[in-house]
N, C-alpha and C positions, 0 to 999 in steps of 0.2 A: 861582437861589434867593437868591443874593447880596443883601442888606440888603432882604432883605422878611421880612415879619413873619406866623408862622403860627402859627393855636391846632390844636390836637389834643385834641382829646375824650377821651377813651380810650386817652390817652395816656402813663400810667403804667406800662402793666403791655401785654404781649402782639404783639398787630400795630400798637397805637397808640404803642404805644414803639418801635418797630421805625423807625415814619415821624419821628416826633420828633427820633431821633437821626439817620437819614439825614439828614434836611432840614438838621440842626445844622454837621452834616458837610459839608456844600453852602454853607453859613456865612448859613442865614437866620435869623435871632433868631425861637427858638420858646419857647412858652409852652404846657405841658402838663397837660393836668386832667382829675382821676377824682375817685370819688368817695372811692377810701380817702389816706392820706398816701402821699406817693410815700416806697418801698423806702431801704432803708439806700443798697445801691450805686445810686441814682439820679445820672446824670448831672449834676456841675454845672453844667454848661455850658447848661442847659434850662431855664429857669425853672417850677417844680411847683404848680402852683394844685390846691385841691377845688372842686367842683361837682358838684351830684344832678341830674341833666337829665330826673330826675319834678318837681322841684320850681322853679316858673315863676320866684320872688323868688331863688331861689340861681342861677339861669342868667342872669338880668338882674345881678346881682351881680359877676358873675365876668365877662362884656362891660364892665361900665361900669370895672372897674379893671384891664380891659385897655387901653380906649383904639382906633384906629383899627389896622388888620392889613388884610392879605391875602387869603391863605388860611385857610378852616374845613375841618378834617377831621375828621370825625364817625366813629370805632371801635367805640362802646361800645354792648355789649347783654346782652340775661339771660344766664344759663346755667338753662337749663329742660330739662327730660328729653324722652323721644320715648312722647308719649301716645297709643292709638288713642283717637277719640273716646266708646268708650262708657265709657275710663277716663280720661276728661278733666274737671279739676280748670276749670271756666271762670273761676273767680279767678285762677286761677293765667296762664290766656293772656290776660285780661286786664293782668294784671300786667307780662310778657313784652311785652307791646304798649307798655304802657307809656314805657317804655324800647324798646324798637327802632323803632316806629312812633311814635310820640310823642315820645317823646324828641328824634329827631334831628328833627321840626318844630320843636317847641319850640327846638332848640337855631338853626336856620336861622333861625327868627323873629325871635330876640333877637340874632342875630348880625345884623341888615339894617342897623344905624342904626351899624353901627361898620367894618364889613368895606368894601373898596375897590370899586367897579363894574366895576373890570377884573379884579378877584380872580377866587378860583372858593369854589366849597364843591362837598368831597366827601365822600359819604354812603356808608353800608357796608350791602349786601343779605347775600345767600350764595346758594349755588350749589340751595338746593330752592324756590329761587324759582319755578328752570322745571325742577323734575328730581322728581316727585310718588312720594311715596313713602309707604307705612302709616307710621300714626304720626308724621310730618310735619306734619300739619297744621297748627297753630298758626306754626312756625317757615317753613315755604313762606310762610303767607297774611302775614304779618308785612316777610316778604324782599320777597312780591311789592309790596305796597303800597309797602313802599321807594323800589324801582324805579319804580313810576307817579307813584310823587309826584316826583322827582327830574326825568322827565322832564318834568311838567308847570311845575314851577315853571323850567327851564331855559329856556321859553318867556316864563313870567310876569315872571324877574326880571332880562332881560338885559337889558343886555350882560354880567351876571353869569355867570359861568358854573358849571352842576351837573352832577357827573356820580356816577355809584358803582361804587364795585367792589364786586364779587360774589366774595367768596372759595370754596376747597372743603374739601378738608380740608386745617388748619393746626394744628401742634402747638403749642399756646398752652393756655394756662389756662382757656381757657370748654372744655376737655374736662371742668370740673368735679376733685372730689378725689379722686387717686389718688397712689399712689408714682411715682415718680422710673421705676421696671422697668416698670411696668403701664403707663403712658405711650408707653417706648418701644417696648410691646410692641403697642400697639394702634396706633402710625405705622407699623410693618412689615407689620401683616395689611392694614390699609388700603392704606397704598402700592402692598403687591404690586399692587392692584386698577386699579390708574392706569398710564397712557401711558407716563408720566415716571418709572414704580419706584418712588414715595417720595411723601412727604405733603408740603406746603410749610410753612415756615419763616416766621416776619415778616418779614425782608429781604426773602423774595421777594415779598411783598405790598407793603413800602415800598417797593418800584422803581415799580408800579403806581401810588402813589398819589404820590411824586413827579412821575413822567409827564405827570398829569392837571392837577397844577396847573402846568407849563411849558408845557403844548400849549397855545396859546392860540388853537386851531380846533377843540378836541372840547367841544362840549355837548350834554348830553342823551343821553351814552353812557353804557353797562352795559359794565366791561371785567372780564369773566371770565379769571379766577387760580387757576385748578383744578384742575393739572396734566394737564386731560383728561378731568375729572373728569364731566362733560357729555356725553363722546362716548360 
């Protein structure tokens, strides 16, 4: 990772700061953008941009006063509830789309004319991609299209290379708001329920998404990060 240059989407807050700082750690000059201000204890060492990856003129934006890079690692998505359809708000998965499916287009798109040819870009699904469940809906169809676009453009834009990880559950801040107790009380009931006893953490996702941008023979993989969460 040494003197390459990576943007991180999602990179303020949760699994995208997780990668930001790894990578930094690894000594590649990263540059990190969300759409709120990055945090009091944010990293110096990281450079903090904004960016709304609903809006096409703010993602062109934030490419062009980046300049040429590497690596794209794409984090960022709704925090939306768990609807059945007959209680589905279609604005609202609309919205959700937005941003998880659109979003990360948008943001591969505007990344083409800056990012390296030997680079990669990695995009982020989740584990109800391929794991169907009531009230799922929106968040599977969202994950899955992810996943098919990543694998089609890994065809369209090589030698570029695209992959995604598929997270499962990770105790990060798209649980939505709760206390500090309630948090860690819903990674012990879930955990129990997993292979591995436990929920995963951002680090464990940023090993994954470093992985991806050093392998320079995986494209067009889904690398599931679920502790089991699948089986």
């Amino acid at each position: 990772m040494k003197d390459s240059t990576i943007v991180v989407i999602g990179g303020l807050s949760g699994i995208g700061r997780a990668v930001a700082q790894q990578a930094a750690a690894a000594g590649a000059r990263v540059i990190a953008a969300g759409r709120s201000k990055a945090p009091a204890d944010f990293p110096g060492s990281i450079t903090a941009a904004q960016v709304d990856i609903t809006d096409d003129a703010s993602v062109a934006r934030l490419f062009a006063g980046i300049g040429a890079f590497d690596h794209l690692v794409v984090t960022a998505g709704p925090v939306i509830g768990s609807a059945r359809l007959a209680d589905l708000h279609i604005d609202d998965a609309i919205a959700a789309f937005n941003v998880k499916f659109f979003g990360q287009m948008r943001v591969a798109q505007r990344a083409l004319s800056h990012i390296s040819p030997t680079g990669s870009i990695t995009l982020t699904s989740g584990l109800l991609a391929r794991k169907a469940a009531p009230g799922a809906l929106v968040k599977a169809s969202m994950n899955a299209a992810t996943e098919i676009m990543a694998k089609t453009l890994a065809k369209e834009l090589a030698p570029l290379r695209v992959n995604v990880i598929s997270p499962g559950m990770v105790e990060t801040g798209m649980w939505g708001e709760m206390s500090e107790a309630e948090r860690k009380a819903m990674a012990t009931r879930a955990g129990a329920h997993l292979p591995v006893g436990r929920v995963g953490q951002g680090s464990d996702l940023a090993q994954a998404y470093l992985m991806l941008m050093q392998n320079g023979f995986m494209t067009g993989s889904v690398v599931d990060v679920d502790g089991g969460g699948l089986l």
